[in-house]
C-alpha positions as CSV (number, residue, x, y, z in Angstrom):
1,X,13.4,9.7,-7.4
2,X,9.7,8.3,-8.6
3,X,7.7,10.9,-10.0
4,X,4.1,11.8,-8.6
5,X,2.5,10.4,-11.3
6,X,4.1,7.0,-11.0
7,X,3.7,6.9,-7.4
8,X,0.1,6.9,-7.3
9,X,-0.4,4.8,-10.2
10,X,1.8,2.2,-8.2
11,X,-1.0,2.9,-5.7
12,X,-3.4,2.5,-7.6
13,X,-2.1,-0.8,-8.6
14,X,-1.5,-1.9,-4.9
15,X,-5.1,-1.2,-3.6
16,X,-6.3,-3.1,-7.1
17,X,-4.6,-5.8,-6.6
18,X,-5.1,-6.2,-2.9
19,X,-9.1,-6.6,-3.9
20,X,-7.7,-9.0,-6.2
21,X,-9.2,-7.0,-9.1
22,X,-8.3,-6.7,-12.8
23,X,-7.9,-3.6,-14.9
24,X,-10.7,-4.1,-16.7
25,X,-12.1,-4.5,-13.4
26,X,-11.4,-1.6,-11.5
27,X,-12.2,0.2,-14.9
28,X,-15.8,-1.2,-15.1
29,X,-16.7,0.6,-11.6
30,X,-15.8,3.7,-12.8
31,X,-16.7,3.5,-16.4
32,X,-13.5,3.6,-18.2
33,X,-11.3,1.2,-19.8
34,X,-9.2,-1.3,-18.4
35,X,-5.9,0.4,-20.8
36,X,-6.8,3.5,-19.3
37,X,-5.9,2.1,-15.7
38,X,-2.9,0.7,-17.6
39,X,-1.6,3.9,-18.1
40,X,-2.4,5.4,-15.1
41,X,-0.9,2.4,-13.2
42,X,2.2,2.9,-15.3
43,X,2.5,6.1,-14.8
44,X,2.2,7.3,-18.2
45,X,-1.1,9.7,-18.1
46,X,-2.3,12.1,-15.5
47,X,-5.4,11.4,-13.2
48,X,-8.4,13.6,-13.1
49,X,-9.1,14.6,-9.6
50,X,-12.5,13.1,-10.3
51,X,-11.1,10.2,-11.3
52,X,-9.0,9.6,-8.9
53,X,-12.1,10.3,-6.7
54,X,-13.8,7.6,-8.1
55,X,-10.7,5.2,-8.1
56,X,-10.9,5.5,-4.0
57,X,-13.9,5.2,-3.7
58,X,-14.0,1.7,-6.2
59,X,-11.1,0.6,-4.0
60,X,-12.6,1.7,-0.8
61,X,-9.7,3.5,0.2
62,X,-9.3,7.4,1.2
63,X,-8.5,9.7,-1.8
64,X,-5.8,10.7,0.8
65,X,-4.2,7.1,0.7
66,X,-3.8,7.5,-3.3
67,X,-2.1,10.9,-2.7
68,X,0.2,10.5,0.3
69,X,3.8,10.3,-0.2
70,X,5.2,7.8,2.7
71,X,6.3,4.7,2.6
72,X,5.0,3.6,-0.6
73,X,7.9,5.4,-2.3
74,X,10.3,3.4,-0.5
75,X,9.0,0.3,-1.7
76,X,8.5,1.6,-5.1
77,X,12.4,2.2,-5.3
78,X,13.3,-1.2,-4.2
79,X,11.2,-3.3,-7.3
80,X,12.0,-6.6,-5.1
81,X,10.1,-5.2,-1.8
82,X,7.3,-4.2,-4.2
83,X,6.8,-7.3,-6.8
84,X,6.7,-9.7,-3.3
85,X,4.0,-7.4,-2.1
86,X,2.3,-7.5,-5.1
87,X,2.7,-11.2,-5.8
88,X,1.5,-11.7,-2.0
89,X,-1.6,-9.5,-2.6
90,X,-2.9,-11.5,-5.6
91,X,-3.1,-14.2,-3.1
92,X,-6.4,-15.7,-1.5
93,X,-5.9,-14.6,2.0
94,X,-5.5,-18.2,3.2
95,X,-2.2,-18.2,0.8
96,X,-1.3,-15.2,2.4
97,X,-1.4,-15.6,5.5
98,X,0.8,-19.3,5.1
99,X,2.8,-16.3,3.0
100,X,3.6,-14.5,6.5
101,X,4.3,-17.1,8.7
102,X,6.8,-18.8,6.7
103,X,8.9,-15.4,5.9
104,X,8.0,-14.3,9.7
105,X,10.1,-18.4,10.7
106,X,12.3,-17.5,8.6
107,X,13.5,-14.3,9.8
108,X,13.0,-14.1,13.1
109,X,14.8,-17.8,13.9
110,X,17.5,-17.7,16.5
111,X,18.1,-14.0,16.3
């Protein structure tokens, strides 16, 4: 089972990466530093409630999409599922969408 702190660092991480930001990044908008979102991401230090705050609203994503505990979790148990969706996300979105339509030929011939 993922703990709560992991699981939103793993968030964290997702929403970062889907802006195709760094650490160092993500830590510039909210005035930290880019091993502190390390950590976090990790899941090796508690989040402030502020900072979390600030995360979403770096990220441009609901406080509440950080916090949730759906489907993420899933793919967080399964490391496969969640390195392709992160390799995917540091994509350009052209790259990404090429991405789809290959897996979506591939798994949907002839069934």
């Amino acid at each position: 089972m993922v703990n709560f702190q992991e699981l939103i660092g793993a968030k964290i991480r997702l929403y970062r990466l889907s802006k195709n930001w760094t650490q160092d990044r993500l830590a510039e908008a909210i005035g930290s530093t880019g091993s502190y979102i390390g950590r976090l991401e990790r899941g090796e230090k508690n989040v402030r409630i502020q900072t979390l705050i600030s995360i979403a609203e770096a990220l441009e994503v609901s406080i509440f999409a950080l916090l949730e505990n759906d489907q993420e979790e899933y793919l967080y148990q399964k490391p496969w599922v969640w390195n392709s969706v992160t390799l995917i996300l540091q994509q350009d979105e052209k790259t990404q969408k090429m991405i789809y339509k290959v897996l979506s030929a591939m798994l949907t011939e002839d069934k």
